[in-house]
BAFI-561870 format. One record per residue (C-alpha): x, y, z. Coordinates in steps of 0.1 Angstrom, whole numbers, always signed. Layout:
! BAFI-561870
<east=X; north=Y; up=Z>
...
***
This chain:
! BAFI-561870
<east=-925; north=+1164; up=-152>
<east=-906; north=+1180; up=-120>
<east=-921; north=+1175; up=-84>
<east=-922; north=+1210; up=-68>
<east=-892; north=+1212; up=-44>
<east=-877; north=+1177; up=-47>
<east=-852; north=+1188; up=-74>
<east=-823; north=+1173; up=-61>
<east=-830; north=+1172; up=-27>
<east=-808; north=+1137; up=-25>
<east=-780; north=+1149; up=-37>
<east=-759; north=+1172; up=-13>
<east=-729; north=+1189; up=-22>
<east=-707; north=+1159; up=+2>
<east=-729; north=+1135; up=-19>
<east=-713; north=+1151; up=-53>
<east=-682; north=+1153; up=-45>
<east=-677; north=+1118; up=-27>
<east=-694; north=+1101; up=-61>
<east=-668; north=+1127; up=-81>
<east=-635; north=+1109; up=-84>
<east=-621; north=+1136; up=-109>
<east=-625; north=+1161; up=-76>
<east=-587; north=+1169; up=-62>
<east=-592; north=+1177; up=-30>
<east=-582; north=+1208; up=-28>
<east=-603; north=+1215; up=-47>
<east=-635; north=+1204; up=-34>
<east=-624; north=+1220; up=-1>
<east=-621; north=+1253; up=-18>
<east=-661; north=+1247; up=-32>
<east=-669; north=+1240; up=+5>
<east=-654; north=+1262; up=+25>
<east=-680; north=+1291; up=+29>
<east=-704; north=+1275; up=+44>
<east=-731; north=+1302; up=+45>
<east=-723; north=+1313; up=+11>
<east=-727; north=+1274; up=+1>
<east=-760; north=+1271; up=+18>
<east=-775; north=+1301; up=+1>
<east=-766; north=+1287; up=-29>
<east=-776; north=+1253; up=-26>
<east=-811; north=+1260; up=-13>
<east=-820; north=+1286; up=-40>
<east=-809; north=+1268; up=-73>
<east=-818; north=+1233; up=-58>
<east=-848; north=+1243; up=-39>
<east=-865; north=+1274; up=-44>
<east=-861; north=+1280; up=-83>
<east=-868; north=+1243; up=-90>
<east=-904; north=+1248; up=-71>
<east=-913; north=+1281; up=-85>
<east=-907; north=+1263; up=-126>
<east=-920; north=+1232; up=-122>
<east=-927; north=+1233; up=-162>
<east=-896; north=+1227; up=-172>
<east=-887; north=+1190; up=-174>
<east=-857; north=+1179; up=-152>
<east=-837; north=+1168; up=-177>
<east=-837; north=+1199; up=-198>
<east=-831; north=+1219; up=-160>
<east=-793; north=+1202; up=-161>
<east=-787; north=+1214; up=-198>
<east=-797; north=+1247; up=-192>
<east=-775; north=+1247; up=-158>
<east=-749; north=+1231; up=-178>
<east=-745; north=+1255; up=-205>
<east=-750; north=+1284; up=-183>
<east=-720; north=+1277; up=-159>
<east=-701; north=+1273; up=-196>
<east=-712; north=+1307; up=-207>
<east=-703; north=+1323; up=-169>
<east=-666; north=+1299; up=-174>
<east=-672; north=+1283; up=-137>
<east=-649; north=+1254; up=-137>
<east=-652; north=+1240; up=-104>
<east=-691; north=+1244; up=-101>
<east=-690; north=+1227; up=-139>
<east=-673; north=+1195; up=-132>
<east=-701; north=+1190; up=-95>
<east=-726; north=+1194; up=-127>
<east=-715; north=+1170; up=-152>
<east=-711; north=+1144; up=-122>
<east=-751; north=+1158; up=-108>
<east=-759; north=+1153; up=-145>
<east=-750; north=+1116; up=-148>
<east=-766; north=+1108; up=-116>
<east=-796; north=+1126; up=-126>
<east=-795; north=+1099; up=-160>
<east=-782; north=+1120; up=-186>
<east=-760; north=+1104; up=-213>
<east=-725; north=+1117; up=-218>
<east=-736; north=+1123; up=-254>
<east=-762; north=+1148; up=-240>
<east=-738; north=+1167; up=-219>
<east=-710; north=+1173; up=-247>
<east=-741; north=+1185; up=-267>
<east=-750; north=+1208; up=-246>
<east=-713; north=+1217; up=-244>
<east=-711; north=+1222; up=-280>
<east=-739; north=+1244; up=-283>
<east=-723; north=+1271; up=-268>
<east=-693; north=+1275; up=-294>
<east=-710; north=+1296; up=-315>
<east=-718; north=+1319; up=-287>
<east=-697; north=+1318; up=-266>
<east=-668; north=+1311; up=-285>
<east=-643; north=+1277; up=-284>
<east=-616; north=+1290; up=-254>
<east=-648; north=+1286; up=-231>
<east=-659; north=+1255; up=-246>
<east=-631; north=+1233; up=-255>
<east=-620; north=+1242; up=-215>
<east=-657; north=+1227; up=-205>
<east=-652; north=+1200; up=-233>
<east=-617; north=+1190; up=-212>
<east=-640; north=+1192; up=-176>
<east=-666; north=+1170; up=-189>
<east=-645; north=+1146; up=-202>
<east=-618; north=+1145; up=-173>
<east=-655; north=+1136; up=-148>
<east=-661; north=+1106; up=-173>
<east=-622; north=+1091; up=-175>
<east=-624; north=+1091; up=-139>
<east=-659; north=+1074; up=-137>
<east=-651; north=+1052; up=-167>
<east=-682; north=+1064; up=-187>
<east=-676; north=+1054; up=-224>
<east=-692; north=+1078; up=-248>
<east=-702; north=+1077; up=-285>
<east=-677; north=+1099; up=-303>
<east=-699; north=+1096; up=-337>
<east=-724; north=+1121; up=-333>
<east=-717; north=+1143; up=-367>
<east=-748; north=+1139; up=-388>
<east=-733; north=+1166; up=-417>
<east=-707; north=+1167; up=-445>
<east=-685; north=+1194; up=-456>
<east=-710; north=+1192; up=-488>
<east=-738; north=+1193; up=-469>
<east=-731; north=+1213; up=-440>
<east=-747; north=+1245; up=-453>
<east=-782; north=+1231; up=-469>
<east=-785; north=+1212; up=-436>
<east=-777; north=+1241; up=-415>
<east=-801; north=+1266; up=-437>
<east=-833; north=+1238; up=-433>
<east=-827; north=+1243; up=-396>
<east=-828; north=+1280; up=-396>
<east=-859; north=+1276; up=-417>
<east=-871; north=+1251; up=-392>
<east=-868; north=+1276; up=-366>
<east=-875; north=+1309; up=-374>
<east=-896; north=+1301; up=-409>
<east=-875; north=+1321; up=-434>
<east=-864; north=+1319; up=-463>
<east=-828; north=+1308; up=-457>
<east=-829; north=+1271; up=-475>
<east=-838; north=+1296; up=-509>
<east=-808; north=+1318; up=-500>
<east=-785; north=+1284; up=-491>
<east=-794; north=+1272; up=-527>
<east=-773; north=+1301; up=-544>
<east=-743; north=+1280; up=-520>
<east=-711; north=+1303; up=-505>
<east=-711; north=+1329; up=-534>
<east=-746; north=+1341; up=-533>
<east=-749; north=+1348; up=-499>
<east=-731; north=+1372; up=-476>
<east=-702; north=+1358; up=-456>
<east=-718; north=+1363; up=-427>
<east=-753; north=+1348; up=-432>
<east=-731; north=+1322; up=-450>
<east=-711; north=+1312; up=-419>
<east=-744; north=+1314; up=-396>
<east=-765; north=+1284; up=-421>
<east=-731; north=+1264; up=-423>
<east=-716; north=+1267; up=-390>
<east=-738; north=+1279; up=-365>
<east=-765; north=+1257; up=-379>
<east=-747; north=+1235; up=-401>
<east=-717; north=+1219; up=-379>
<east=-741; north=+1221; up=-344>
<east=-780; north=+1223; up=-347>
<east=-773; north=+1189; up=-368>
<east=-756; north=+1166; up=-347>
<east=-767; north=+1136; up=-326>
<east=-772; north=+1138; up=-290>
<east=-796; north=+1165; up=-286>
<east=-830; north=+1177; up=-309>
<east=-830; north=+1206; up=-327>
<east=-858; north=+1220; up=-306>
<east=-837; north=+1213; up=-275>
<east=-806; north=+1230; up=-288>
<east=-831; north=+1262; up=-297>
<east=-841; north=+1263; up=-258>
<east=-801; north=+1260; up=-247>
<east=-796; north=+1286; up=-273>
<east=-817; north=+1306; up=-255>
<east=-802; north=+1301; up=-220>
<east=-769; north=+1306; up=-231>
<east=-778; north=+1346; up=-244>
<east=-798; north=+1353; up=-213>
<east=-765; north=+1347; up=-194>
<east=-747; north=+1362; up=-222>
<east=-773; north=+1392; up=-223>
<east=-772; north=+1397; up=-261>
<east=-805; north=+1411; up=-262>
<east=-811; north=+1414; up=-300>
<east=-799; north=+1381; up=-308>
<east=-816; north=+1372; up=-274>
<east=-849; north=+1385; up=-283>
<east=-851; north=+1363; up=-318>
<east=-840; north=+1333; up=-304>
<east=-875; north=+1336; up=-273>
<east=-893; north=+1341; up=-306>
<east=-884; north=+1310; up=-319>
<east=-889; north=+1288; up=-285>
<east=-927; north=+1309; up=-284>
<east=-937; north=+1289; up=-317>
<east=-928; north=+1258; up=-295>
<east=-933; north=+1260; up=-259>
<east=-956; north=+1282; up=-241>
<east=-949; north=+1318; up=-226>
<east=-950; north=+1306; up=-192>
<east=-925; north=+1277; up=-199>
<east=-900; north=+1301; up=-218>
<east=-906; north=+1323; up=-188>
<east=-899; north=+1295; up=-163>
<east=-868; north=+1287; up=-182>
<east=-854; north=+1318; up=-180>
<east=-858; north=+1316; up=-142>
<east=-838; north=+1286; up=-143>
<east=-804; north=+1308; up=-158>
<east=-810; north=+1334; up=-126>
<east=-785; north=+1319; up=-103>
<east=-758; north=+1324; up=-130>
<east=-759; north=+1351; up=-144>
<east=-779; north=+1372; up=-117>
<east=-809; north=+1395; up=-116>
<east=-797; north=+1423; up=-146>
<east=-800; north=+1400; up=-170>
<east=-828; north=+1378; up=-160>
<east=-852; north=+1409; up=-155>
<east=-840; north=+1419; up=-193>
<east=-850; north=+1385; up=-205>
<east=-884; north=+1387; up=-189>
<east=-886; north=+1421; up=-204>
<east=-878; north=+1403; up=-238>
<east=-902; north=+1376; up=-232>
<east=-929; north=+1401; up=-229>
<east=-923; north=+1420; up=-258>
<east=-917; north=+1391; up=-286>
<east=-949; north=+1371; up=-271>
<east=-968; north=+1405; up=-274>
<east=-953; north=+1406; up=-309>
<east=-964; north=+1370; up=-316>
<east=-997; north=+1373; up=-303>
<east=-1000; north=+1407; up=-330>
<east=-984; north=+1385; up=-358>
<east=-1009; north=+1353; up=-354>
<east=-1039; north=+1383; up=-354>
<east=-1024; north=+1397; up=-380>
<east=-1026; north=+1369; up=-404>
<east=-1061; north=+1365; up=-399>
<east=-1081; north=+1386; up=-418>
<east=-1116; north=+1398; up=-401>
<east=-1149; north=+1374; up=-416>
<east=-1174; north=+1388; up=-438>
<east=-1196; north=+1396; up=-404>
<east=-1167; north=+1413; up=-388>
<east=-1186; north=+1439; up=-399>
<east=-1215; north=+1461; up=-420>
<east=-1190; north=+1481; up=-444>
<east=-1163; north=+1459; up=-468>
<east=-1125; north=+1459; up=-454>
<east=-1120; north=+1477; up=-489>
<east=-1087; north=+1479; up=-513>
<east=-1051; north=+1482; up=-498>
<east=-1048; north=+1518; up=-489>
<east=-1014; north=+1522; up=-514>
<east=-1015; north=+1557; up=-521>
<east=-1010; north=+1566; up=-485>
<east=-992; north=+1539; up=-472>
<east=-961; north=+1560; up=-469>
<east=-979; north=+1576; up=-441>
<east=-990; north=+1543; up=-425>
<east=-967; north=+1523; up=-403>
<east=-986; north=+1489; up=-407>
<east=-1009; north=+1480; up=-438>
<east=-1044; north=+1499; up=-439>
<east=-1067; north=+1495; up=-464>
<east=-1096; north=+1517; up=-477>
<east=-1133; north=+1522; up=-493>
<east=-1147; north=+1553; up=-499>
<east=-1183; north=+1554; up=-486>
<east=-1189; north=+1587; up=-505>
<east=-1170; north=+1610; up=-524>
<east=-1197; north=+1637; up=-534>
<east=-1218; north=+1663; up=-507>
<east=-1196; north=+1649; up=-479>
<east=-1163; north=+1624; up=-483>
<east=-1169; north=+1595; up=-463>
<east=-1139; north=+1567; up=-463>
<east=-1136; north=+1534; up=-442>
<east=-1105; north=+1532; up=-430>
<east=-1090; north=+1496; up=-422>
<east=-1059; north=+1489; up=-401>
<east=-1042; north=+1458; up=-394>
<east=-1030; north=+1452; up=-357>
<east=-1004; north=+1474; up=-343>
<east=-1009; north=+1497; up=-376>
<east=-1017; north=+1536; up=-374>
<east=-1009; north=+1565; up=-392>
<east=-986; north=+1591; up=-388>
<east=-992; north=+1628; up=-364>
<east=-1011; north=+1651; up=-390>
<east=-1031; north=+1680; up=-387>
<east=-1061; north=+1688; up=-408>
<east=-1056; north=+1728; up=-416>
<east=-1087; north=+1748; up=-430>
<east=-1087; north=+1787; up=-429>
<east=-1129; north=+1781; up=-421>
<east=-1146; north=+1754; up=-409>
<east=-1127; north=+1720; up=-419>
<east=-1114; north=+1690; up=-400>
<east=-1128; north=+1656; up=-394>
<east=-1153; north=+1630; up=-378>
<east=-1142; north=+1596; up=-369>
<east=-1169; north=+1567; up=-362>
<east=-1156; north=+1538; up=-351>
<east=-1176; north=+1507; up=-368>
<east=-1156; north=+1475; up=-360>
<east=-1127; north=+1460; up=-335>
<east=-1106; north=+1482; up=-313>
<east=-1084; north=+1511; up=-319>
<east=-1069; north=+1545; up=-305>
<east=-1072; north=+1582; up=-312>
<east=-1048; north=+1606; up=-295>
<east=-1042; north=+1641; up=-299>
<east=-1009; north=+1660; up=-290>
<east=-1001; north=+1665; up=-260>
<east=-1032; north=+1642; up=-242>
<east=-1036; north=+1606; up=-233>
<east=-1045; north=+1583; up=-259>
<east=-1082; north=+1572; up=-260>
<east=-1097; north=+1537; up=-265>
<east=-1119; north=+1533; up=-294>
<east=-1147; north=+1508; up=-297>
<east=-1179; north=+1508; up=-320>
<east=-1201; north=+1532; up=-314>
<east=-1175; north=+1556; up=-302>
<east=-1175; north=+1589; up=-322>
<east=-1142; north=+1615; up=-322>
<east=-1148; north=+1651; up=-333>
<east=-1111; north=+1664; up=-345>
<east=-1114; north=+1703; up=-352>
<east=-1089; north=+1719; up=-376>
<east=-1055; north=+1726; up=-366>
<east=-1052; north=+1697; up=-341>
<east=-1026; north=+1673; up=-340>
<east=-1035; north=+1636; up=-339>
<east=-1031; north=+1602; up=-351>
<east=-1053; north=+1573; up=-349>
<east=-1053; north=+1537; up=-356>
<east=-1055; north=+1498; up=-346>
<east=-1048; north=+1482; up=-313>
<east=-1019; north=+1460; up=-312>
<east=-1036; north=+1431; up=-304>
<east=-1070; north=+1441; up=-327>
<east=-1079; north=+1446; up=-363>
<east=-1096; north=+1484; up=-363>
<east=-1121; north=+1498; up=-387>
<east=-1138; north=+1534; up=-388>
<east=-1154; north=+1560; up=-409>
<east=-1137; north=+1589; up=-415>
<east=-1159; north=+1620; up=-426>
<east=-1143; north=+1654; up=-439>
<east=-1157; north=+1682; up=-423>
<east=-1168; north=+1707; up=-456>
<east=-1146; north=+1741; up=-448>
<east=-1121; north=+1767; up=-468>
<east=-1085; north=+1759; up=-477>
<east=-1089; north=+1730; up=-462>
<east=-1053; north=+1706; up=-465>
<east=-1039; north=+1676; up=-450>
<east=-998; north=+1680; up=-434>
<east=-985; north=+1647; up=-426>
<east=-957; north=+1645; up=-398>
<east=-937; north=+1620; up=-381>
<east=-947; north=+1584; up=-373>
<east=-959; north=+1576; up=-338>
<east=-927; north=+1557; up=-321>
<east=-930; north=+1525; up=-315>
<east=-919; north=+1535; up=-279>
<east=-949; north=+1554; up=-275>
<east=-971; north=+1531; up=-290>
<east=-960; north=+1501; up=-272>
<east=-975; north=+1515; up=-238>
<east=-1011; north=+1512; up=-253>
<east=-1029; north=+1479; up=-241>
***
């Protein structure tokens, strides 16, 4: 693990480049000569970011430094990096890994040019390196690659790979054979190592879809606060913008996790007095999430007990009734919402009781984080009907707690 504040305190930028033989000159002047600029620099990616994430382990603080300055195409501040990374006790094969990683998203101009930098810092220190790193064949290539993706993100893709080129799209096809296949799979580097780089390298790319998937998959490895504190690490290079998108990211797929582990898990037998019920399939079209139901009653009053997985409610609707009519909710078990149009959304916990007259638009349903359960009593009227409207957005509903 990483000392607060000691990350690299020996190694000054003089240090670098005197123990850099592949440095012209010129060069190293040109790194040196803003002094202030330099010093900024210096104290807040070898200093101040190291002590704020002391999480992340050292070594994996070079890779993510060296693929970022790949994916930002910095040249002279990659070949001081390869030279810090050796005299921090990486192998060469680590730092061509890292290297490779980034073809696929970034794309070979930017990666064969780092390739040539790395290899240009260890002809002139004479560092040998083991040019046998390819674990797959052209056979093999796309089961290999498709296991990995399965690794990672637990899908299906080693079913789809079975089907081989023709049974899969070409795209899907070239992401399980060469994304995965000719770089997940190689020597150097573990695949759960590559998946954090991966990461790094689309926070300084600021792909956010891809971006987002890829903190999914390093949250079923690492914690939130070291994906968090690895993310810090890209901010000197590729700035603030970015960075404060990641964290944004972060937030939302380890709130999506945390709804997807709870959702898994259905409530016990004591979660509570009335039965979870039957799959509520005949108005699951006006669910967004899976309810389920079990009518209490269905004579004098109807009485139903509504069910709703985390993060699931149903859509607006209004209740209409030319007399009397509209509904009673009682909420019996975990924690849910009910909102009407046009007002806050209000926390619902056992005990609670909602009164919705006629006429009123509303929706109600689960927590995101929390299985829900109520009763749900029609109020007797005349002409009484139900109008189903428009899902709540998942904009909207993402500011509940």
């Amino acid at each position: 693990m990483m000392k607060k504040g000691i990350f690299m305190s020996t190694l000054s930028l003089a240090a670098i480049l005197a123990a850099c033989d592949c440095c012209p000159q010129g060069e190293a002047k040109a790194l040196s000569q803003d002094k202030e600029l330099r010093a900024v620099m210096d104290n807040f990616t070898q200093n101040e970011v190291p002590a704020a994430t002391p999480l992340v382990e050292k070594r994996e603080v070079e890779l993510i430094r060296l693929v970022s300055l790949v994916t930002q195409q910095s040249g002279a501040l990659l070949q001081e990096e390869v030279a810090t990374a050796l005299a921090q006790g990486l192998s060469p094969e680590e730092i061509l890994e890292a290297i490779y990683q980034c073809a696929p998203y970034t794309g070979f101009p930017r990666t064969v040019d780092a390739v040539e930098i790395a290899r240009s810092v260890f002809k002139a220190k004479n560092v040998k390196v083991d040019e046998n790193r390819r674990t797959v064949t052209a056979q093999s290539r796309l089961e290999a690659g498709a296991d990995a993706q399965g690794t990672l993100f637990g899908e299906t893709f080693p079913d789809m790979a079975k089907n081989g080129k023709d049974g899969m799209p070409i795209i899907n096809y070239f992401l399980a054979s060469n994304c995965f296949g000719d770089y997940y799979t190689r020597k150097g580097l573990d695949l759960n190592t590559r998946e954090l780089l991966t990461m790094a390298i689309l926070v300084n790319l600021g792909t956010e879809p891809q971006l987002k998937a890829h903190i999914g998959a390093n949250l079923k490895i690492r914690t939130a606060e070291y994906v968090e504190q690895a993310i810090y690490n890209c901010l000197p290079y590729c700035g603030y913008p970015r960075t404060l998108n990641a964290l944004r990211l972060l937030k939302e797929a380890a709130a999506e996790a945390k709804t997807a582990t709870v959702a898994k898990t259905m409530p016990g037998k004591d979660w509570s007095v009335f039965p979870v019920g039957k799959p509520n399939d005949a108005y699951a079209k006006y669910f967004v999430g899976k309810s389920y139901l079990d009518m209490i009653s269905t004579e004098q009053v109807g009485v139903g007990n509504v069910t709703f997985e985390p993060a699931c409610r149903n859509n607006w609707h209004i209740h209409h009734a030319k007399k009397g009519g509209g509904q009673i909710l009682i909420a019996t078990a975990g924690r849910g919402y009910y909102q009407e149009w046009g007002k806050p959304a209000v926390e619902l916990k056992p005990g609670d009781v909602v009164n919705i007259p006629a006429g009123v638009k509303h929706w109600h349903g689960a927590a995101p984080d929390s299985w829900f359960q109520h009763l749900a009593i029609e109020v007797p009227g005349e002409g009484t009907s139900n109008e189903w409207l428009e899902p709540v957005s998942d904009e909207e509903y993402a500011r509940l707690k």
